[in-house]
LOLUMGU-768716 format. One line per field, with one value per residue: residue number from 1; x, y, z of N, C-alpha, C in turn; residue in one letter. Coordinates in steps of 0.001 Angstrom, whole numbers, plus 500000, padded with zeros to 6 digits. Atoms other than C-alpha are relative to their C-alpha. Example, Ala and Ser with C-alpha at 12.3 -4.5 7.8 and 13.67 -1.06 7.14 Angstrom:
2
k	c(1;2)
n.east	c(500890;499180)
n.north	c(498810;498810)
n.up	c(500000;499940)
ca.east	c(512300;513670)
ca.north	c(495500;498940)
ca.up	c(507800;507140)
c.east	c(500900;499230)
c.north	c(501200;501090)
c.up	c(500000;500730)
r	c(A;S)
END
This chain:
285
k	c(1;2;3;4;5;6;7;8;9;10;11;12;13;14;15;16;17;18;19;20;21;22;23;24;25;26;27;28;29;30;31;32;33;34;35;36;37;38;39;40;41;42;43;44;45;46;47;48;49;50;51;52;53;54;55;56;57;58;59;60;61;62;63;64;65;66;67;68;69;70;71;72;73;74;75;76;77;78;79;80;81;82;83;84;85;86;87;88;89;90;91;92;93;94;95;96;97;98;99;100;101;102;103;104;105;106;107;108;109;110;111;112;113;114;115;116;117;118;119;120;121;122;123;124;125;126;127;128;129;130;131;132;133;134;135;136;137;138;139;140;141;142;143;144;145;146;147;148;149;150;151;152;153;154;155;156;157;158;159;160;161;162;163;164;165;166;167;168;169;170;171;172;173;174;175;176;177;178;179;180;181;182;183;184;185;186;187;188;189;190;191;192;193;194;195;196;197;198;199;200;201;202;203;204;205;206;207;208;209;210;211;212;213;214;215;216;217;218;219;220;221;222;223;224;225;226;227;228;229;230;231;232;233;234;235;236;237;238;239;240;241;242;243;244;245;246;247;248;249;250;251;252;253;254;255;256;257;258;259;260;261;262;263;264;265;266;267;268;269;270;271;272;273;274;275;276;277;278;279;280;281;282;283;284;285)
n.east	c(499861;500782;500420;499604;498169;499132;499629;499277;498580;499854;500091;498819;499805;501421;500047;499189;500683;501031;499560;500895;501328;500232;500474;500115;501200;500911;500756;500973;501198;500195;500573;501108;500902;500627;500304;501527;500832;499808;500208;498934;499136;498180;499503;500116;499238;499823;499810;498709;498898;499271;498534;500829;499801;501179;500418;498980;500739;501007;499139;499493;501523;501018;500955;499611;500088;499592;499865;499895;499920;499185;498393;499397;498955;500850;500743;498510;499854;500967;499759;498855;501010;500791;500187;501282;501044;500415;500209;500093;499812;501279;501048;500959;501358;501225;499179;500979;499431;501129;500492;500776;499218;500668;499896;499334;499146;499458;499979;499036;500911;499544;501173;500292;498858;500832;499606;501351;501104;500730;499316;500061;500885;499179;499259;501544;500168;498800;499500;501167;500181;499284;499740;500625;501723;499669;498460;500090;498644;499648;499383;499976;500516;499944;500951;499138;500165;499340;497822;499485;498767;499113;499508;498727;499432;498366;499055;498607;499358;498472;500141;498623;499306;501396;501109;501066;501713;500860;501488;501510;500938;501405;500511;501314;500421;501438;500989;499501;500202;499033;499260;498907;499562;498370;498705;498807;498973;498954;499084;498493;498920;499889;501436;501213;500477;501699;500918;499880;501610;499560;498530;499356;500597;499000;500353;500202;498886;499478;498415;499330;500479;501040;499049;499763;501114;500759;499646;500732;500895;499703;499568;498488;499209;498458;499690;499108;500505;499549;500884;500940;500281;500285;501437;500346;501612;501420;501084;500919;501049;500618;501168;500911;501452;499904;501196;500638;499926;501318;499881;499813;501311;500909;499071;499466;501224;500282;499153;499358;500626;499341;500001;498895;499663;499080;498413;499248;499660;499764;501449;501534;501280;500659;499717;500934;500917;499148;498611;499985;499735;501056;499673;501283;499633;501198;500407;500414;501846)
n.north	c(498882;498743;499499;499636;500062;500849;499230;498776;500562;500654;498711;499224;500909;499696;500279;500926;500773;499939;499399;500510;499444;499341;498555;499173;500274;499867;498700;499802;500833;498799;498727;500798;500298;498142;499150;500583;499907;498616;498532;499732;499013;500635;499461;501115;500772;501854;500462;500491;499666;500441;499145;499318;500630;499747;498530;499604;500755;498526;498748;500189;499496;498812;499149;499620;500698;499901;501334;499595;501019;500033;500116;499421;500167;500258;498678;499812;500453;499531;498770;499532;500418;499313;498661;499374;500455;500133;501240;500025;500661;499908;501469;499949;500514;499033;499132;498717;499316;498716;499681;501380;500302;500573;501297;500188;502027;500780;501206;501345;500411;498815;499475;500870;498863;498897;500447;500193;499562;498351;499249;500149;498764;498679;499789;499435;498393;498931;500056;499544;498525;499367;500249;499628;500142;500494;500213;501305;500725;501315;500960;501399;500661;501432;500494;500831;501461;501174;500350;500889;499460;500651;499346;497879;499720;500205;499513;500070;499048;499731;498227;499326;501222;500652;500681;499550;500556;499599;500541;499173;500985;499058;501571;499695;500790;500813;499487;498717;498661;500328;501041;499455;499958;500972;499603;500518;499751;500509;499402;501314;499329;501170;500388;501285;500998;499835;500951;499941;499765;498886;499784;501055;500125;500357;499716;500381;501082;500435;500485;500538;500748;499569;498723;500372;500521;498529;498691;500661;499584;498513;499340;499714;500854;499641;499420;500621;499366;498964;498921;500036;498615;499029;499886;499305;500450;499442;500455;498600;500125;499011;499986;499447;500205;500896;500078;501013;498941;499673;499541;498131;498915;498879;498407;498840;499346;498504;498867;499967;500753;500343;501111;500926;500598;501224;499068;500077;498323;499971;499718;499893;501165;500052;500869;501522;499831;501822;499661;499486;499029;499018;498563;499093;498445;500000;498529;498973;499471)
n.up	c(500939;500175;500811;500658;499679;500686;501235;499532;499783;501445;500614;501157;500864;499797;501148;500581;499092;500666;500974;500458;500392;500985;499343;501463;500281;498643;500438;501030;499846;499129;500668;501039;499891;499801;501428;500329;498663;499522;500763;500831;499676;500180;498368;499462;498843;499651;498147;499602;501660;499951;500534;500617;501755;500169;500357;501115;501010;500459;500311;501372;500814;499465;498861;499047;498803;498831;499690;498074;499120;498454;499867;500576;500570;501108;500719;500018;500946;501001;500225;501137;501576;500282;499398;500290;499252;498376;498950;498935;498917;499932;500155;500814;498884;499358;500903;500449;500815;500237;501501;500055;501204;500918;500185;499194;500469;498819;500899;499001;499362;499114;499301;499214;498852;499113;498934;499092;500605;499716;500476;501230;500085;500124;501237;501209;499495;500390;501746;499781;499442;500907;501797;500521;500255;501652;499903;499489;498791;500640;498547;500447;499106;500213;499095;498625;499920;501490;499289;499787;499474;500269;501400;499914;501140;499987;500980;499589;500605;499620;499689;499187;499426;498930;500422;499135;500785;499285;499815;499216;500370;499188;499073;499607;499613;500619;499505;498810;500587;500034;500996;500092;501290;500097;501137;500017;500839;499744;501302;500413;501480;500915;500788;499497;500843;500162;499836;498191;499054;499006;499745;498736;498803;498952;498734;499834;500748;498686;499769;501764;501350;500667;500770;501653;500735;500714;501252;501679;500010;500282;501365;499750;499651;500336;498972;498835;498049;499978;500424;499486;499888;501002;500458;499056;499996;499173;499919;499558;500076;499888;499880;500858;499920;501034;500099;501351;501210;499369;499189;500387;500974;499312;499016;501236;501049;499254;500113;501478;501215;499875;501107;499378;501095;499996;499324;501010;500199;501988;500834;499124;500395;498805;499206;500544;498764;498947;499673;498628;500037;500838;499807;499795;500527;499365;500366;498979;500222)
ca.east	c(508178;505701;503060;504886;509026;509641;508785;510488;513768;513493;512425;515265;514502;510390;510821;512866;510232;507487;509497;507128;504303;503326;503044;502911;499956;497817;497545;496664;493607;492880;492767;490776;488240;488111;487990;484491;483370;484814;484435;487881;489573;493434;493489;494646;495616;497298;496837;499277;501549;504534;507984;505370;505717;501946;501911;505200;502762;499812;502351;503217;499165;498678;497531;498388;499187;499317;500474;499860;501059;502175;505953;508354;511283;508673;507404;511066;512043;508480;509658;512580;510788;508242;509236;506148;503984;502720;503405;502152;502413;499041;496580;494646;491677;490931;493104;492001;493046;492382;491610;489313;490621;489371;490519;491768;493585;494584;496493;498281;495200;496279;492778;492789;495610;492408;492722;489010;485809;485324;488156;487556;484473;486798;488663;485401;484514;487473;488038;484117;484688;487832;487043;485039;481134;481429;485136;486034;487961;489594;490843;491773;490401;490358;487149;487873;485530;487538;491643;493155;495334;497397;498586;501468;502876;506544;509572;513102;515125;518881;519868;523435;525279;522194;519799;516449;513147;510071;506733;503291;500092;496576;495587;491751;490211;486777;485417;485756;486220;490240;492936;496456;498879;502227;505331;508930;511960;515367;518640;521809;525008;524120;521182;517830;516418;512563;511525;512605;509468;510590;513549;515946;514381;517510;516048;514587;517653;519035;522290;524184;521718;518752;521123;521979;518436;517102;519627;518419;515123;515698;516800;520862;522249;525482;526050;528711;528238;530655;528628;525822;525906;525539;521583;519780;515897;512575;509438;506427;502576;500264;496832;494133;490718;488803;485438;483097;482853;479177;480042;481887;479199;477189;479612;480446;476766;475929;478558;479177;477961;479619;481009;483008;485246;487563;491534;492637;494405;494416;490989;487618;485433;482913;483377;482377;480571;483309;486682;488463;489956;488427;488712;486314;485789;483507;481738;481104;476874)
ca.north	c(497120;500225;500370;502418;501650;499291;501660;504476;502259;501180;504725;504799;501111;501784;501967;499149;497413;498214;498099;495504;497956;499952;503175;505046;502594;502921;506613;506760;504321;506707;509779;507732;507030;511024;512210;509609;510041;513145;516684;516872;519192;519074;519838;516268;514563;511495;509947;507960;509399;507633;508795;510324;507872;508110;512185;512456;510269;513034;515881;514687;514741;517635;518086;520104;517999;516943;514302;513652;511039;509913;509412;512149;510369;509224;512797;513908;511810;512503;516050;515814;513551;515982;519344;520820;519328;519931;517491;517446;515504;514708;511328;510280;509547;513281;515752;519236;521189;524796;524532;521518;519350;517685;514254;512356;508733;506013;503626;499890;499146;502037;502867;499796;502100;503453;500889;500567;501097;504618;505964;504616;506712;509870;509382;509315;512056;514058;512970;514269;517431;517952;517098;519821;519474;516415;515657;511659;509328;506442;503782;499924;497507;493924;492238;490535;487668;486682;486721;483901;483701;481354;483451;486580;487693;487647;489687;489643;492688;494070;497559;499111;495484;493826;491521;491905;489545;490939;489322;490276;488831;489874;487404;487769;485968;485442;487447;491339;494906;493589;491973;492583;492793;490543;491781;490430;491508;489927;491399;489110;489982;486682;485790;484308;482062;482298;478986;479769;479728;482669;484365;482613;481756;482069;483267;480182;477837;476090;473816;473319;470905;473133;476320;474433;473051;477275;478515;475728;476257;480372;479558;480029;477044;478336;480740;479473;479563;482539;484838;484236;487777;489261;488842;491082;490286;492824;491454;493698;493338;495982;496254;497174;497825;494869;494989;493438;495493;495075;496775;499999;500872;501299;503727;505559;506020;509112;510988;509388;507714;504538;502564;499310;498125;494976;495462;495937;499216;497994;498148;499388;496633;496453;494380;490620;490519;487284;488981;489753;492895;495617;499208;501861;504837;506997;510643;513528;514039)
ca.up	c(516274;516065;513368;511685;512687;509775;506663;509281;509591;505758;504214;502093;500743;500472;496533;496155;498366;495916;493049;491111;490927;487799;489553;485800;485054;488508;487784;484311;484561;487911;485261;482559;485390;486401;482869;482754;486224;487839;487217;485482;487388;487907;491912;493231;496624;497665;501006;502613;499324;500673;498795;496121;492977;492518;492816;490203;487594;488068;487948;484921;483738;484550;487902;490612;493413;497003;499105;503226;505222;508912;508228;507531;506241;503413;502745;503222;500214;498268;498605;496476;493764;493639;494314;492704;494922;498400;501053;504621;507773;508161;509413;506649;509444;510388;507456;506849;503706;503280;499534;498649;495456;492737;492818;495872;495428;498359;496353;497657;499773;501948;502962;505200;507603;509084;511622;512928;511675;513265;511978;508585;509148;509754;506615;504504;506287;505736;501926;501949;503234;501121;497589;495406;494277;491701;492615;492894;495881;494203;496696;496041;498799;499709;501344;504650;503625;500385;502680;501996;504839;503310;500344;500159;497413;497061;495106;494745;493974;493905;495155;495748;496342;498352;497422;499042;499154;500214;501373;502179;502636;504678;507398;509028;511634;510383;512591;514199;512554;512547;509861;509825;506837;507095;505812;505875;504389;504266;502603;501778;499908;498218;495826;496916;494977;493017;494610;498767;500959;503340;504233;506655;509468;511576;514627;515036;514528;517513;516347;512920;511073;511628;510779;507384;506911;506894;504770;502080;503096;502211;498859;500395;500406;498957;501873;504674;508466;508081;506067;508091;509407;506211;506238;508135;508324;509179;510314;511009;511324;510855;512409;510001;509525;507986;506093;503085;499885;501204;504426;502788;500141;503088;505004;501613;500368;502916;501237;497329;494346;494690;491856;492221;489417;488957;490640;486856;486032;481956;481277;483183;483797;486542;489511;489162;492450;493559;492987;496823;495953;494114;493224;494413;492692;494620;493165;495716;496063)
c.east	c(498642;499393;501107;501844;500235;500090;500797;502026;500926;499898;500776;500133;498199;500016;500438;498698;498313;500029;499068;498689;500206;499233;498734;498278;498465;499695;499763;498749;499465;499323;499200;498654;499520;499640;498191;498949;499998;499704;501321;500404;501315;500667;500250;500802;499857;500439;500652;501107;501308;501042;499288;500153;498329;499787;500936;499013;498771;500674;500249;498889;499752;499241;500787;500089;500465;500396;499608;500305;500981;501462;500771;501086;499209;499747;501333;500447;498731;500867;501536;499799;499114;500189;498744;499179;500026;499697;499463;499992;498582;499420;499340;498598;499469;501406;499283;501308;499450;499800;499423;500566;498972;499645;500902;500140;500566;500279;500829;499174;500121;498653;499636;501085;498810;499926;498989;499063;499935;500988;500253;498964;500343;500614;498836;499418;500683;500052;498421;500138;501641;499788;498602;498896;500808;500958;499784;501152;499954;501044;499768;499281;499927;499207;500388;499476;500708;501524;499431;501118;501624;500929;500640;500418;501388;500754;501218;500559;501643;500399;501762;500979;499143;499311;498674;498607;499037;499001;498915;498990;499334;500065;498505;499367;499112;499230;500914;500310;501843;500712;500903;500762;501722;501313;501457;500823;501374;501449;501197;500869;500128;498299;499065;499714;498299;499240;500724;498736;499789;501475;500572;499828;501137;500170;499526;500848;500763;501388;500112;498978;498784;500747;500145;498446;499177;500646;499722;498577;499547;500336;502114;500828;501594;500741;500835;499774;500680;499330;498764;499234;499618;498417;499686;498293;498935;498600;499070;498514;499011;498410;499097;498564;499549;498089;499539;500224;498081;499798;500500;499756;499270;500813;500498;498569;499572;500635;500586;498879;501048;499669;501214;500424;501183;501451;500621;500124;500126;498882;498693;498961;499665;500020;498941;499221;501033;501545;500229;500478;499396;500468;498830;499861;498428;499572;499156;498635;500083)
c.north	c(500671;499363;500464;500586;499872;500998;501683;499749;499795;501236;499634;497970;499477;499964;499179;498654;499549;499880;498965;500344;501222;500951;500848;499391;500066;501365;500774;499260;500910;501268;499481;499984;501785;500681;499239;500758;501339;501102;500328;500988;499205;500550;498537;499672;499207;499758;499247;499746;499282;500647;500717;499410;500149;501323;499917;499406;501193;500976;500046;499372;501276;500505;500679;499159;500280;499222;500345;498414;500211;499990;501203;499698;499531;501261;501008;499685;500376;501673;500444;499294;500635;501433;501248;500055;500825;499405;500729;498793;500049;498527;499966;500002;501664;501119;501523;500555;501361;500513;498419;499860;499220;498153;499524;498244;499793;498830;499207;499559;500966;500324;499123;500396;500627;499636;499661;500830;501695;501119;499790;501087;501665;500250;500733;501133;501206;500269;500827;501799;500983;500254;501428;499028;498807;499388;498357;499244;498730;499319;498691;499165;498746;499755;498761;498277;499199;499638;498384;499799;498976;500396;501083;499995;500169;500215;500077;500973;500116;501159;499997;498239;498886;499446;499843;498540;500399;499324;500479;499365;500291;498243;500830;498881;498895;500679;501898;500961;499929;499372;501085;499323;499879;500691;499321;500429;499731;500695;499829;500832;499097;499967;499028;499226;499881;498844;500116;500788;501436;500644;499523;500546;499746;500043;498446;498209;500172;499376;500482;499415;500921;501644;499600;499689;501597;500660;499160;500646;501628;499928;500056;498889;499885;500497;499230;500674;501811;501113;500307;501579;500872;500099;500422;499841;501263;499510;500742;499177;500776;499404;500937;499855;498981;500467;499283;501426;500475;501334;501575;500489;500575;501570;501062;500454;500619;501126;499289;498962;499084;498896;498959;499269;498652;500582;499707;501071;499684;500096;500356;499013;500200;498834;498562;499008;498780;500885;500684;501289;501394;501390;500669;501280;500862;501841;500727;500177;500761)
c.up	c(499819;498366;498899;499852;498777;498853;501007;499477;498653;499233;498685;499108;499284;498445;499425;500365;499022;498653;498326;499517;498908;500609;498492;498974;500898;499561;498571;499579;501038;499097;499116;501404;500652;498813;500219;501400;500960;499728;499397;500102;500112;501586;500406;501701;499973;501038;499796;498586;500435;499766;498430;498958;499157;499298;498814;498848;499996;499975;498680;498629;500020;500877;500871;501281;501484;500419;501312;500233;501196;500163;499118;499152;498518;498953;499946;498045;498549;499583;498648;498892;499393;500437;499886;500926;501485;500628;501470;501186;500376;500418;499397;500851;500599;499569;499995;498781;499949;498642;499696;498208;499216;499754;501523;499836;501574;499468;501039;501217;501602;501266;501280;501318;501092;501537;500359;499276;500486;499458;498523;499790;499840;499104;499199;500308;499682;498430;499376;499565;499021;498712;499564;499676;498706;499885;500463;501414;499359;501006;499630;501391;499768;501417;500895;499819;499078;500641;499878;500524;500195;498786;500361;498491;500477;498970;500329;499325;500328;500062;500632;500549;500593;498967;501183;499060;500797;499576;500819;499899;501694;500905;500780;500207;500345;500866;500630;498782;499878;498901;499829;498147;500720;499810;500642;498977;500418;498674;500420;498945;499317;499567;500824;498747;499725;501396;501698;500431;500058;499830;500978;500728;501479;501611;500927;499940;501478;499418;498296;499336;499984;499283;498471;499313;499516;499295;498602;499765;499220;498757;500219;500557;499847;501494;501009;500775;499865;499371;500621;500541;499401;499879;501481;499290;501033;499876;500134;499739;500220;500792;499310;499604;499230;499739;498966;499662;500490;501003;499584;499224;500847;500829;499136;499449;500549;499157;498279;499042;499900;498873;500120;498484;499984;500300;498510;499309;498822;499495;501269;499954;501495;500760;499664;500655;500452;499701;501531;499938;498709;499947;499652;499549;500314;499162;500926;499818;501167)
r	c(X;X;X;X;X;X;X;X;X;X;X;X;X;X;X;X;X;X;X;X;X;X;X;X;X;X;X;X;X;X;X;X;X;X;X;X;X;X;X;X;X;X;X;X;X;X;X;X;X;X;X;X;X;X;X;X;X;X;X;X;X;X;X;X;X;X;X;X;X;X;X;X;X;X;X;X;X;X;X;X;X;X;X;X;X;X;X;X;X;X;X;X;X;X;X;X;X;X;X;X;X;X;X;X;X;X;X;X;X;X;X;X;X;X;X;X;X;X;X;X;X;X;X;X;X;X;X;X;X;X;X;X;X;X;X;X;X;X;X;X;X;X;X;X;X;X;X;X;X;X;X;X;X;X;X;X;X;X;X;X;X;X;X;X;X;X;X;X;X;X;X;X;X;X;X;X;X;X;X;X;X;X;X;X;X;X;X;X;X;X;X;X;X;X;X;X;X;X;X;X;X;X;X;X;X;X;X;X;X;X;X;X;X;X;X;X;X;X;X;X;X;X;X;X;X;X;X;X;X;X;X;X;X;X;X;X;X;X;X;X;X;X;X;X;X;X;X;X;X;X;X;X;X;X;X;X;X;X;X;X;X;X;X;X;X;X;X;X;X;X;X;X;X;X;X;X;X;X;X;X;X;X;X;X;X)
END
């Protein structure tokens, strides 16, 4: 599967997928740190904007917004959550706008899409060359030396008849300008269960006892051979740029005033030099 098949194939389950995140709180901590830090204009873009839950939350501050990203069925869907707005079909890695904005956001660790150091360089470049005199780029990040690539996070939701569990979780090899980002999603017309590892691992199931041992394993021990069909499973593994927080102060301080604060959208506190993920909030010089 392509880069970018699974949220192509899924589109239309991409909010259900995320549905754990406090969109409504990510971008009012965002405007709290532009009111302090920014020039407090109300021109905004949002890279890889997705189905636009982000932009609808600044639409509804008061800004004028934008969105861009690589998938249309995404910016398809943004488009009718946000009709205000202005979407485009765009690579965050080398964008042009022909009106430069005020504020530009890359939320969900997005910025790590760049894929390779040189085209992380082309973003910063771009977000650079877009934003007004003064204007900020706010972007979350997670340093390659802190992955623990034994850790995902994991949610269980229910949509239209379906039950869905989704997992994610960074892996990095310890070495190289590389680290991919996991994902799995499985969706049953029967309940998972909090405490199942994975999702059934059925691919990997040779007779009857290991067939019964992965639908316990999964949390679905109820389930009979006969339903078996009903779960349909996507795997995917992105390739993504990896760096230190060290590493992209230096590639951001040509082009910003870079300030690094703790990954906690409830209060502003400055980074605690040991947390692995972080949020960067950078001001145009």
């Amino acid at each position: 599967m392509s880069s970018n098949a699974l949220y192509t194939d899924l589109s239309g389950y991409y909010d259900l997928m995320c549905s754990d995140i406090n969109y409504q709180q990510q971008s009012a901590s965002i405007h709290r740190l532009h009111q302090f830090l920014g020039n407090n204009g109300k021109q905004h873009l949002d890279l890889a904007c997705g189905t636009g839950p982000h932009v609808r939350h600044f639409i509804d501050l008061g800004y004028q917004c934008s969105g861009l990203d690589i998938n249309q069925p995404m910016l398809d869907m943004a488009m009718r959550r946000c009709p205000e707005a202005q979407f485009n079909l765009q690579d965050m890695t080398a964008f042009y706008l022909e009106e430069r904005v005020d504020l530009i956001t890359c939320f969900l660790y997005s910025i790590h899409y760049s894929a390779c150091i040189e085209r992380l360089k082309s973003c910063i470049a771009s977000v650079h060359s877009a934003l007004n005199d003064g204007g900020l780029f706010c972007f979350n990040t997670v340093d390659k030396h802190r992955i623990d690539n034994t850790a995902s996070v994991k949610h269980f939701a229910e949509f239209d008849g379906s039950h869905f569990a989704f997992e994610s979780g960074w892996h990095y090899s310890g070495q190289g300008e590389k680290q991919s980002l996991k994902l799995s999603i499985a969706k049953s017309s029967l309940p998972f269960t909090e405490v199942s590892a994975s999702p059934l691992p059925a691919s990997d199931m040779k007779d009857l006892g290991s067939l019964e041992a992965g639908l316990h394993a999964a949390g679905l021990q109820d389930v009979g051979l006969q339903e078996l069909h009903s779960i349909e499973q996507w795997q995917d593994q992105h390739a993504m740029v990896a760096t230190s927080f060290t590493e992209l102060q230096e590639l951001l301080a040509p082009y910003f005033e870079v300030h690094v604060f703790e990954h906690d959208y409830e209060r502003i506190v400055p980074w605690d030099l040991a947390s692995g993920n972080a949020l960067f909030v950078c001001v145009k010089i």
